[in-house]
Structure formats: C-alpha cells, structure tokens
N, C-alpha and C positions, 0 to 999 in steps of 0.2 A: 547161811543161805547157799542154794544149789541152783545155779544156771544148766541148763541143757538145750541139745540144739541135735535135731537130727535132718539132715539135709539128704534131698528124696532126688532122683530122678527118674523121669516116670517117660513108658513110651506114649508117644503122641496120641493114638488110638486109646489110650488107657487113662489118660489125666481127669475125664471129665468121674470116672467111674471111682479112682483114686480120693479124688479132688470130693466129691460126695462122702464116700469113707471114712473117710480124718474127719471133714464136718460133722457128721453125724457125731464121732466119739469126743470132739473138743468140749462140748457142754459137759456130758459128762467128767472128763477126766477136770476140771477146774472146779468141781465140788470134791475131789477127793479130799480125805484128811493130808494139810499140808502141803495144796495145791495153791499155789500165791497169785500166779498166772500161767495159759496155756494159749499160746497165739499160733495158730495156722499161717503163713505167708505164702506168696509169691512171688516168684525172682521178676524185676521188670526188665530184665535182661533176655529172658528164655522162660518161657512160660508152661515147659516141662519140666523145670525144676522146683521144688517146693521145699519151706524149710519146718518145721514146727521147734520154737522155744517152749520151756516151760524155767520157770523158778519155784522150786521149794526148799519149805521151811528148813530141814534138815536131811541129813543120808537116810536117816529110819522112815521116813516118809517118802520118798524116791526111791527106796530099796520095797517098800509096800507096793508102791505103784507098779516097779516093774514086773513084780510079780501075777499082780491082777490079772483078773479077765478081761480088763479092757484094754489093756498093754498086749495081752494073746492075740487080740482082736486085732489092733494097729499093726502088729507082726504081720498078721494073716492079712490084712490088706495094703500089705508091702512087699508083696508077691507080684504085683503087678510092674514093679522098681525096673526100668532098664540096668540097672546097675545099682547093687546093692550099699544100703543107707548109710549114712557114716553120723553116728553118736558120738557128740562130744559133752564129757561134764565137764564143767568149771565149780570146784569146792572151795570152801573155807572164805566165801567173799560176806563182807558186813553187809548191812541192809543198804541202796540203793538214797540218796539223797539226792531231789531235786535244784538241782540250781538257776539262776538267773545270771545267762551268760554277761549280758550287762554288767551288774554287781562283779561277779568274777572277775571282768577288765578293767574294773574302777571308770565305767562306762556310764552307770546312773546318771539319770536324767532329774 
C-alpha cells in the first residue's frame, strides 16, 4: 500500500475556484484502478491551505495515475498555488488495521 499527501497552498482570492477544482476530480480519481481512498481536506488552522491524501493498492497503480489525464488536470489547477505543492509518498506500508483504543490499554469495559 501507497499513502500520498500533496499539501496546497492557495492565494485567498483563489481558494473558493481551487477548492471547486479538486472537487470536481476527487469522485473521479477514487474509481481509478487501485484507488483505495482519495480525501480532499482542509487545514482548521488556515483555510488557504488544503491537503489531498490518497492510498493505493501498489506503485503500478499510482505510477498509472500520475500519469493520467486527470492528474494533468489537478497539475493544471495547481496553478493557482501561492507556493508550489509539496508531494509526499509513503511506500512499503501493510494494510491499515483498525483498533479499539480501549482494548489496546487493557481498558475494556
């Protein structure tokens, strides 16, 4: 599994236009092949910064993606970025296991 994170910041006159942008492509890019999750945020700190995660299945399917046209797309409506974006991967992690922090602390009720 493949974490990413590309963290945006965007000028004030620009967010609501940006902010539409990335909406519009998160439906699509979360049906790609190997698309596991695609989450839009916003920072509750500053509300001109924005982040989007994604998780996939493997490199070959994140290396598809970046290639796409809808990845072209997100490029191009990162032009409007005060400061250009900063991509980070995280590779080689196992699948995600939910826990019950309870349980974890020998807290169980």
């Amino acid at each position: 599994m493949i974490l990413t994170t590309i963290r945006m910041k965007v000028f004030p006159e620009k967010r609501k236009e940006l902010s539409q942008a990335i909406n519009s492509l998160v439906s699509s890019i979360r049906t790609e092949k190997g698309c596991r999750r695609c989450d839009f945020c916003y920072s509750a700190e500053d509300e001109n910064e924005f982040c989007l995660f994604g998780e996939w299945e493997d490199q070959e399917d994140l290396a598809t993606h970046l290639q796409s046209e809808l990845f072209k797309v997100l490029l191009g409506a990162m032009s409007l970025l005060k400061n250009p974006h900063e991509m980070k991967l995280y590779a080689g992690l196992s699948s995600p296991q939910s826990l019950n922090p309870a349980e974890e602390l020998n807290l169980a009720t």
